[in-house]
N, C-alpha and C positions, 0 to 999 in steps of 0.2 A: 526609546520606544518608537519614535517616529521616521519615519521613511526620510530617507536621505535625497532629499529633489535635484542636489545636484550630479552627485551619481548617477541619477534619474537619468540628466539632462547631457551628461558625458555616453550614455546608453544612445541616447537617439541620435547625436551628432557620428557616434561611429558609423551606427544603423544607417545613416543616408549616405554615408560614403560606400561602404562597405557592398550596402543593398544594391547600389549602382553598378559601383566596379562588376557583382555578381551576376548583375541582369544581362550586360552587357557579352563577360564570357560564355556564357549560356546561349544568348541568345535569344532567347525566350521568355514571356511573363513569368511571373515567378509566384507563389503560394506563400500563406504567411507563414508557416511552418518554415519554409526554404530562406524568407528574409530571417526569420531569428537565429538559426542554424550560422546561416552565413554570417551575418553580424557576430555573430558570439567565437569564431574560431579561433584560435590561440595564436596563428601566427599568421592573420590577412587572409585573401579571398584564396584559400588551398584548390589547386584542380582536384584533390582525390575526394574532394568533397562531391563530384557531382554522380560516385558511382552509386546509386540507392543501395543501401543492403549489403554493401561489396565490403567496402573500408573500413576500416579503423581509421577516426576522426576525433582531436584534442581539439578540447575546445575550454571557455573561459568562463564559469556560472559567474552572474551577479551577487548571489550570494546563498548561504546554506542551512538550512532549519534541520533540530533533534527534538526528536522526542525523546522522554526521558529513559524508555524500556531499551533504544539503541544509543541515546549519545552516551550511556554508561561505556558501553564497548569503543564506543566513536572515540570518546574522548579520555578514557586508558592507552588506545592508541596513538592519540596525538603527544600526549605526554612523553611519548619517545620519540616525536620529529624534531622535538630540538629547535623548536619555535618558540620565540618570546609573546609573540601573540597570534590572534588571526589573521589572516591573509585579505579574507572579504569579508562584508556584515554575515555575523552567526549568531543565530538564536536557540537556545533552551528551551524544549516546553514540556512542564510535569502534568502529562496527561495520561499515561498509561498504569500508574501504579495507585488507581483509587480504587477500591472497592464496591461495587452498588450491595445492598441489603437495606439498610433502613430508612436510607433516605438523606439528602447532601448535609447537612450538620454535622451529626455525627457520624457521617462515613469518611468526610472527610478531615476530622480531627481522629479517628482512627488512622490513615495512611500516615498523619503526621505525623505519629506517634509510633505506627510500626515502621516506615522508610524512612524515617530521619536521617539514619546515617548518610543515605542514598542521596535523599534533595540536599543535604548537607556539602556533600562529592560535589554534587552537579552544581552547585549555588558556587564553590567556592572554587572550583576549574573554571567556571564560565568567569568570576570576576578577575582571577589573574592572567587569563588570556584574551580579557576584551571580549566576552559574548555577552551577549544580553540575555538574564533568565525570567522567564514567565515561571510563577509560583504553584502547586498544586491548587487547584480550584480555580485558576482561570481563566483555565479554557484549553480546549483541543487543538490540537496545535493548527490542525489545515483553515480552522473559522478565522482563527487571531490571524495567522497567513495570511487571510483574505483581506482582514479587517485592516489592517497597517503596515504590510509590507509588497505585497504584492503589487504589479502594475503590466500593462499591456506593452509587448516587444521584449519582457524580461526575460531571461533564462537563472531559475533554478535548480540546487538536488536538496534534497534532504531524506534522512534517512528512516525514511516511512514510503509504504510503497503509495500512499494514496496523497503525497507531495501531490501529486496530478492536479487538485482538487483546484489549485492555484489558474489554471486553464481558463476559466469561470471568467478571470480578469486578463485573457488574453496572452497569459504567462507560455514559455514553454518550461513544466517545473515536473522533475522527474525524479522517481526514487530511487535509489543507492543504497549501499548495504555501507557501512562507517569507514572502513578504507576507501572507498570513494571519495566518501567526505574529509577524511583526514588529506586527500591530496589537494583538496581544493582549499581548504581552513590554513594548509602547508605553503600555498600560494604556487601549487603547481597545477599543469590542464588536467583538463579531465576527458578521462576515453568513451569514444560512444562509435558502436558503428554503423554509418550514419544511415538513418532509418529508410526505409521504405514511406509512401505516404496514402493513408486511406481517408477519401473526400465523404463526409457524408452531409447532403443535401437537404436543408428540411425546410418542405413545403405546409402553406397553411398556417395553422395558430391553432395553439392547443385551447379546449376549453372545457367546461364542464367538471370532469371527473379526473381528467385527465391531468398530468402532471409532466417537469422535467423529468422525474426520474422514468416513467414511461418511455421515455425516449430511449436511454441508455440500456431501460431491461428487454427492451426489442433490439439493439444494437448489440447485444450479447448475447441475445434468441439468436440472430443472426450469423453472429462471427464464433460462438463457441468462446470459451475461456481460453482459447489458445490461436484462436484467429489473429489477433493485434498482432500477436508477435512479431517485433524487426520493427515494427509501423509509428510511424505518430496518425493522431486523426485526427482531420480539421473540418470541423461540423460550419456550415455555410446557408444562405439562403435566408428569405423571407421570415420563414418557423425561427430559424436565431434570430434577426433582428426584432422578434415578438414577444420575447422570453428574456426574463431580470437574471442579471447577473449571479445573483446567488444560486439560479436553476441551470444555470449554464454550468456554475462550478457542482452541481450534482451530478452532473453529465460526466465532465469530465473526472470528476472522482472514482467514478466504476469504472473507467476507462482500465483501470486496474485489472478489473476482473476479464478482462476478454485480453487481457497479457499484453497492451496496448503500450511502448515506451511511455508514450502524454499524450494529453489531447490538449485542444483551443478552439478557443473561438476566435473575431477579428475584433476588433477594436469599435464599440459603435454607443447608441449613445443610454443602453442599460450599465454599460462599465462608467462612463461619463455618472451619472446619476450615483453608482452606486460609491465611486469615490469621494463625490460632493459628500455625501451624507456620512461618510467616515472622515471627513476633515482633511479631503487630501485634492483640494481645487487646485494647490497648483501642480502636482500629477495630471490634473485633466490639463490644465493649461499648456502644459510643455508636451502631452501626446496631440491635442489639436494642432499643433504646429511641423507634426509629423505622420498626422492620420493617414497617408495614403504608404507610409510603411507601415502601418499597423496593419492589416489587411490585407486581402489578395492582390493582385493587382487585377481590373476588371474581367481581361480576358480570359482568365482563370475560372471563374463562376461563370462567367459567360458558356463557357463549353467544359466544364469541368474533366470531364471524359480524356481530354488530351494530357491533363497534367496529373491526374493522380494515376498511383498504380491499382487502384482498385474502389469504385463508387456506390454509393448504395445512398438511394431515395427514398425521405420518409416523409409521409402526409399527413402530421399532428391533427388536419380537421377529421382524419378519417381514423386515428390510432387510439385505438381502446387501454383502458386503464389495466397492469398487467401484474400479475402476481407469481417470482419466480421461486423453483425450489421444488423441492427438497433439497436440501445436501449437494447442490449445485448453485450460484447466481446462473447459470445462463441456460438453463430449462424456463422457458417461457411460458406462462399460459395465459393469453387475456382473461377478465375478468367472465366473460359471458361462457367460456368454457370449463371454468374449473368445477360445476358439480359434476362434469361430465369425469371429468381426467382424475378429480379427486375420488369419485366411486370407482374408475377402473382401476386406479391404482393402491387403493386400500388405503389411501392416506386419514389420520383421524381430522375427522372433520369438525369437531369446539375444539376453540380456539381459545388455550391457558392463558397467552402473557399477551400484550399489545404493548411494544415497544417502540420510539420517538427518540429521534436525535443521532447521534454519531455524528464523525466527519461527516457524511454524504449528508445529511439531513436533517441539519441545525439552527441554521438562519431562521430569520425574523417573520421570512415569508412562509417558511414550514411549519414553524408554530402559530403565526396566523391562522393559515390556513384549516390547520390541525385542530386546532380552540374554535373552528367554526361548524365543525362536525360536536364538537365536546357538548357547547352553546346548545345546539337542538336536540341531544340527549337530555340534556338537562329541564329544556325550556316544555317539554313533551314527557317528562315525568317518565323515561326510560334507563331504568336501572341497571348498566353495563354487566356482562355476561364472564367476560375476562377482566383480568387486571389489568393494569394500568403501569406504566414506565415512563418518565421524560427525562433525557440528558437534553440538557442547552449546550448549543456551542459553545458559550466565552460566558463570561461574567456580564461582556457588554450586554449581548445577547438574554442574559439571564435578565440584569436589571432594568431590562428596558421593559421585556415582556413582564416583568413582576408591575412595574408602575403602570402599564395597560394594561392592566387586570386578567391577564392570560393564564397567569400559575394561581391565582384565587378559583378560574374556571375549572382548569383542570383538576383542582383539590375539591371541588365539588363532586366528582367521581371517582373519589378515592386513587385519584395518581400519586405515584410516589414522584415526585422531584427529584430525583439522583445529583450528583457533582457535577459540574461542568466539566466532564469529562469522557473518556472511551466507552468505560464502563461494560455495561453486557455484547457491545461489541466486538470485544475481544478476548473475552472470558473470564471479563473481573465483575463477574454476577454470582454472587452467593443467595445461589437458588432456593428456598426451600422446597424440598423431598425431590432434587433431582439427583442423588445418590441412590434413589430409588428405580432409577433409571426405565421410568413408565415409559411407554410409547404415547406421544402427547403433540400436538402443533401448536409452534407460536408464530408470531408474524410481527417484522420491526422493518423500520424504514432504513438497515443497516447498509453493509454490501457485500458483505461474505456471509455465508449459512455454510458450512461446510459441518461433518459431523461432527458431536463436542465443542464446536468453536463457541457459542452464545453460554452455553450451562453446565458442559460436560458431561451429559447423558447423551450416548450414540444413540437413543431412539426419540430424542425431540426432532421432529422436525420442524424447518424453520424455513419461512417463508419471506422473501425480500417485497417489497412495494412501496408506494408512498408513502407520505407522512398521515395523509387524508383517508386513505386505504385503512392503513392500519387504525386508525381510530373510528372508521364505520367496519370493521371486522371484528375488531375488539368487544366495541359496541353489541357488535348482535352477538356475538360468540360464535360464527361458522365461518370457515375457510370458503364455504359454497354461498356465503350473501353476495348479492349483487347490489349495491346502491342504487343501480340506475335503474331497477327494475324492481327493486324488493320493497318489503314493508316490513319495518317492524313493530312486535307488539308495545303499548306502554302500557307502564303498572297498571291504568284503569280498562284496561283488555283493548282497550284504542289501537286501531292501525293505523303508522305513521309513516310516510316514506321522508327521506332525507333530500333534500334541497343539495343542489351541487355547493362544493366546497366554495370559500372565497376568502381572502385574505392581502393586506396593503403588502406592496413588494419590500417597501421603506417603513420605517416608521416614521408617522403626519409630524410629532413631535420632534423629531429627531432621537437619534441614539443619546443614551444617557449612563453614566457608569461611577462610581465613585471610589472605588479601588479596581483600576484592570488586574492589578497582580504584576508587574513590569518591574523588574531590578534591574539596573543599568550597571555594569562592571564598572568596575574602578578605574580610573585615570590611568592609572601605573600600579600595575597587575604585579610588578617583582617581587614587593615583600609579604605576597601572599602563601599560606601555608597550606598545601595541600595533605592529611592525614589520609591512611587507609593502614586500619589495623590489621596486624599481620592473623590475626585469630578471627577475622571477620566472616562469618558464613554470605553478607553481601555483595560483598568488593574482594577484588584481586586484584594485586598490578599484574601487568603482563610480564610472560618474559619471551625472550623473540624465538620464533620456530627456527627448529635445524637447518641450514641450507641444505639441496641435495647435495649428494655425496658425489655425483657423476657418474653413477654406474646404474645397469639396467635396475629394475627391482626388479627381486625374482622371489621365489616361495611365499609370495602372500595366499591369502587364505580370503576365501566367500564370507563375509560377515554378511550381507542380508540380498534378497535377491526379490525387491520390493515389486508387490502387485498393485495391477491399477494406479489409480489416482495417489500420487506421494506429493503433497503441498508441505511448503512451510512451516503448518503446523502441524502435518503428519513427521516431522525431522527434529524441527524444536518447537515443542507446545507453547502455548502464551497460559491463560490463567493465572494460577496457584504459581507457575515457576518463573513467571514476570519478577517475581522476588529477588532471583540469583542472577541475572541479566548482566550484572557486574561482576561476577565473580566465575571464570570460565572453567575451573574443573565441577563447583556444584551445577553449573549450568548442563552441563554434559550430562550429568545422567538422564536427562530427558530423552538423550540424542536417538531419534529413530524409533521409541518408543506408541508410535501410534500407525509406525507404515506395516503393513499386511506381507507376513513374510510366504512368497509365492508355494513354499514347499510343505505348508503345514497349513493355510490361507490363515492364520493366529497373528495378529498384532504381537510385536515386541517377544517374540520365541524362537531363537535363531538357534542352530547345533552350533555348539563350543566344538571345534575339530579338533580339541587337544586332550578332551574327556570324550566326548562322542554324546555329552548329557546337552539339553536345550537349557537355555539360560537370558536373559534378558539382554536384549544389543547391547544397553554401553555395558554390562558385566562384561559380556562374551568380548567387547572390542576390548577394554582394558586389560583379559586376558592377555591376549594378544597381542596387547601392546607391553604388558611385564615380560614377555617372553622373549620378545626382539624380533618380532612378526608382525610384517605391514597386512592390510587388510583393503580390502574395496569394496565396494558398494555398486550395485547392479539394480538398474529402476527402468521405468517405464517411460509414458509421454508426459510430456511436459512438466519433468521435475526439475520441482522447488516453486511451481506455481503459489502464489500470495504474496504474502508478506516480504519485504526487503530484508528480513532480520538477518544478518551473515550470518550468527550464530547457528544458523543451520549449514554452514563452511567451517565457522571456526572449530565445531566440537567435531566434528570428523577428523581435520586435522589436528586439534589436541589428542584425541584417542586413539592415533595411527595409523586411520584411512589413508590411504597415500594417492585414490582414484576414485573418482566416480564415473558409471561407465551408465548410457541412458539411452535413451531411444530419442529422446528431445528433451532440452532444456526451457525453462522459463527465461525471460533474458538476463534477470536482475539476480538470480542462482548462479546463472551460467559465471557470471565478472566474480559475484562472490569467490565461489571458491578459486580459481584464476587467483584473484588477490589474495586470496589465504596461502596460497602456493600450493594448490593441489591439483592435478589432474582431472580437469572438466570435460570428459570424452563421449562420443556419440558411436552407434553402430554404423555401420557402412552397411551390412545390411542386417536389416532390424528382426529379419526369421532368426537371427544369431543371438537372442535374449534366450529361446527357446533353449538352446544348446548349453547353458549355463546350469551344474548341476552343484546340488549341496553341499557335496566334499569336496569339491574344486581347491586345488591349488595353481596359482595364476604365476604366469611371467610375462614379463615385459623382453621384446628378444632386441628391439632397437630404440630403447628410449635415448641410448647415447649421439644415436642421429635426432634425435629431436627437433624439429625444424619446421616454420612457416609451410602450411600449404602440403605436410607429408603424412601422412596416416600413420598411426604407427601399429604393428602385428604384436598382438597380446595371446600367447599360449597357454589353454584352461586343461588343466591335467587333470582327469578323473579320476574313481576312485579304484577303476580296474585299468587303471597304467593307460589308458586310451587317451586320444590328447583332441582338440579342435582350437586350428587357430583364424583370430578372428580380427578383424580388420577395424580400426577403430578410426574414427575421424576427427578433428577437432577445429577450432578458428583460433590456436592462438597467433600473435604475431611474433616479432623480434621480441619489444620489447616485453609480451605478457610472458613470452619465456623466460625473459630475463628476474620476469619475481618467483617464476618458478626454481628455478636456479638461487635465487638469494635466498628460496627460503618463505618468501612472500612480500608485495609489496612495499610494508612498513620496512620492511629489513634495507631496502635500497633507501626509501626515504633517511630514513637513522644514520646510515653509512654517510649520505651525500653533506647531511652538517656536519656531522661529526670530520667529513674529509677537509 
């Protein structure tokens, strides 16, 4: 379970080689984004490392975290590299398959009892190939990240997009879809191309009502969910050095949400502090000895303006508490606006649920904080208006705040206590009567509200904010209270106003735990017995995709021709199908079932072109695929925005998508399907989505040139023999071609031992 210090200590000794040789060919000071980048590349200081945005860059992670909803697929697929173990330290965490409804006891001796098979998989993959598993109930994977493995100058992936969260400790830790991860566990580099960099500057010191996560929901007011993109962001300045580590790893936790590869911070003394108090002084002792790689180098912050490609200033004394949403993170409204914005825009104003916790907003200091809003409800004889929700991050986290009397406060206003786990942030909340699909608002200190993502009713809206937010919203029950300015009634008709939030960063005691939940693998993993029943509706083993055949594709057929916004979970849902995560043909029928088909604007109603009847995507793709008819897929901006999950690659490619064609990719979508061995293409020009009609049959007229840096011409045959051809673009390289051509990634891994 414990961080390995000398690994650690092998990490910083390259770091000052490496960070030197790099400063020197440059030239120039260098950003700590650029020191970790460099340190970490697979084969010494590479020149093609210094074109921002441009390259394709293999580099070396320290090590690789799953959660258990992807390392199912992750680690199906390792089981075909033909490795005896892993490569670097890899961890297990059973955080996504718990349920919330009645509260952590029995919710979570229910998952045990329904996943069994599953952490069964996971528990006994991870001990014969050397990973370490964290058990269901002890915690989310990015808090326990924080809590004992992460460290400042490190480079991780793990295969959750909010891996980011790691940043917090100075980390550069990035999300991947499980072929990523299997190449790195495989003990091969890993591809990235090599990011653009965006500074963000913060001035001041937050206070009052104000919070980290303010920060990040104005940084995504700011840049849009699709702004980051290409980018790391390294937040600098005064405002960081004033803010605890756990608020920093808030920060960069959203960072996801503006499509951000990671963020960081520098190395300073809230990470110093907050590893002491996780038992890891001598981490701090071996980064003191290298803290001026940990950080920018001066001249950098000095004039910031020279070295990033894009800066943006923010002044925490002057930034208001902010509340974003609907069905977007990055719609911003400060708090003093929203009765304005919430009466124009018809949003319902009581507020159902108030929700606490998730990756973003789990630490010790958010449920301080959070329990000190709770305290003066209580202490003021004010009878909360909404319900009540808390996920703790970890067990740690749980039994520390239970012996400070934190979860006795909150039980005092009927909170339910959920697992230590995802829970309604990713749509393992068994709602009652949201099958009744009211039009209703809740508010969590989550980082996605997208529609259906929290409950599965497309008319809840859902509102992002703090930890403190949400329990004076809750509190009063309206989307339009304001803390800093309102009052509210108490039982004895009393007018109360609320005292700004306050909360220890640390806890005075120390952390305290008595079972983390940590299983350590076996010594010697060989005579371990991997089972997957052949009749299991949870598990599948894989078996490898077809390589291409070498010839253009021609006569495919328009399977969906997606409008608007297509994320993640518009391609493969989470909730209720987190169940089949392991098992990739029941997986598939999810596939595409929540994206807006442009021609009928209907969710999951596409024409079967071989009946001419409408019928539900994966029906209508399996059609298609019995008949020996490839299929593509035609989307909008920034598809595959969310989640890391490749299952939104891999069920296209099981059901014989052969393309996907887009207007813009998310980044962590785009490598997915790449890896999956499928065609990841963009318009060349994007008025040519228009031109795409229902009855379309597609060809490909030069896929057999297929080559670095060449467009390839795809001709869409309508239904009156008219044809328009239309220019498609892509980034793959040699070698992303070359998984193209095997078939997919795993297919060359598999070949290379077996050769």
């Amino acid at each position: 379970m414990a961080f390995d210090i000398e690994m650690i200590k092998k990490v910083y000794d390259n770091m000052k080689t490496r960070v030197d040789a790099a400063r020197e060919i440059v030239g120039r000071p260098l950003t700590l984004t650029e020191k970790i980048l460099y340190s970490h590349l697979w084969d010494g200081v590479a020149k093609q490392a210094y074109g921002r945005g441009v390259d394709y860059v293999d580099f070396a992670p320290d090590r690789v975290a799953c959660q258990d909803a992807t390392a199912q697929m992750a680690l199906l697929q390792f089981m075909h590299a033909g490795k005896k173990t892993v490569a670097v330290p890899t961890t297990v965490h059973c955080d996504h398959l718990i349920l919330a409804k009645n509260g952590a006891k029995s919710d979570l001796a229910v998952a045990n009892t329904q996943s069994k098979e599953v952490f069964d998989f996971l528990s006994s993959v991870s001990n014969k190939y050397g990973i370490g598993f964290w058990k269901p109930g002890s915690g989310i994977i990015h808090q326990i990240v924080l809590e004992n493995y992460a460290f400042p100058g490190g480079m991780m992936i793990g295969t959750d997009s909010h891996t980011v969260n790691a940043g917090g400790l100075g980390m550069l830790a990035i999300g991947v879809g499980g072929a990523d991860a299997v190449d790195v566990m495989s003990g091969m580099s890993w591809e990235l191309k090599f990011p653009k960099l965006i500074g963000v500057k913060l001035t001041g010191k937050l206070s009052g009502w104000t919070a980290p996560k303010d920060v990040i929901l104005k940084v995504a007011d700011i840049l849009t969910v699709k702004g980051g993109t290409g980018a790391i962001v390294e937040y600098f300045g005064e405002g960081a050095l004033n803010m605890s580590c756990t608020g920093k790893g808030t920060i960069c936790n959203m960072g996801a949400e503006i499509g951000a590869t990671t963020s960081t911070f520098g190395y300073d003394d809230s990470m110093r502090r907050y590893l002491a108090a996780t038992d890891r002084q001598d981490v701090v002792d071996a980064a003191d000895k290298v803290a001026s790689y940990l950080t920018a180098d001066p001249e950098v912050y000095a004039n910031p303006e020279k070295y990033f490609d894009q800066l943006i200033e923010i002044n925490l004394s002057e930034l208001e508490p902010h509340i974003n949403g609907p069905f977007t993170p990055d719609r911003g409204t400060p708090v003093s606006q929203m009765k304005a914005e919430a009466a124009a825009n018809g949003w319902p104003i009581k507020v159902e649920w108030g929700l606490i916790g998730s990756c973003t907003n789990s630490s010790y200091e958010d449920m301080a904080r959070a329990v000190s809003i709770v305290n003066q409800a209580v202490e003021h004889g004010i009878t909360p208006k909404a319900e009540f929700g808390v996920n703790p991050g970890s067990e740690q986290i749980r039994y520390t705040i239970e012996r400070d009397g934190m979860i006795a406060a909150f039980e005092k206003l009927g909170t339910k206590v959920f697992t230590n786990a995802c829970g309604p942030c990713i749509g393992q909340w068994d709602r009652a009567g949201a099958d009744k699909q009211e039009k209703n608002t809740i508010v969590h200190s989550f980082n996605r509200n997208f529609s259906k993502r929290a409950d599965g009713n497309p008319n809840t809206h859902a509102f992002v904010t703090s930890p403190e937010m949400v329990a004076a919203l809750a509190i009063s029950g309206r989307l339009d209270f304001n803390p800093l300015t309102d009052t509210l009634m108490n039982d004895n008709g009393e007018a109360v106003k609320l005292t700004a939030p306050f909360g220890d960063e640390l806890p005075k005691r120390g952390f305290a735990v008595e079972d983390a939940g940590f299983q350590a693998p076996a010594a010697d993993g060989s005579s371990v017995k991997i089972v997957v029943s052949e009749t299991s509706d949870r598990l599948q083993l894989l078996a490898p995709f077809d390589p291409w055949d070498g010839k253009n594709i021609t006569g495919a057929k328009l399977l969906i021709k997606a409008f608007g916004k297509c994320t993640t979970d518009h391609i493969s849902m989470a909730g209720p199908w987190l169940r089949f995560r392991g098992h990739l043909d029941n997986i598939s029928n999810n596939m595409l079932i929540g994206a807006v088909n442009a021609f009928n604007q209907t969710a999951n109603s596409v024409k079967n072109q071989l009946t001419g009847a409408y019928d539900a995507v994966p029906a209508v793709a399996r059609a298609y695929k019995a008949a020996g008819i490839p299929s593509i897929v035609v989307g909008d901006h920034n598809y595959g925005e969310g989640s890391s999950r490749e299952h939104a690659a891999m069920e296209p490619r099981f059901l014989g998508v052969k393309a996907v064609l887009v207007k813009s990719f998310a980044r962590i979508h785009e490598t997915n399907l790449k890896k999956q061995g499928l065609l990841g293409l963009t318009f060349a020009n994007e008025a040519d989505y228009d031109k795409i009609q229902e009855d379309d049959t597609i060809n490909f007229t030069d896929l057999v040139d297929f080559a670095p840096g060449k467009p390839l011409s795809i001709e869409f045959v309508h239904a009156d023999g008219s044809k328009d051809i239309i220019l498609a673009n892509h980034t793959y390289n040699a070698s992303q071609i070359g998984w193209f051509v095997a078939g997919s990634a795993l297919n060359l891994i598999a070949a290379e031992a077996n050769s």
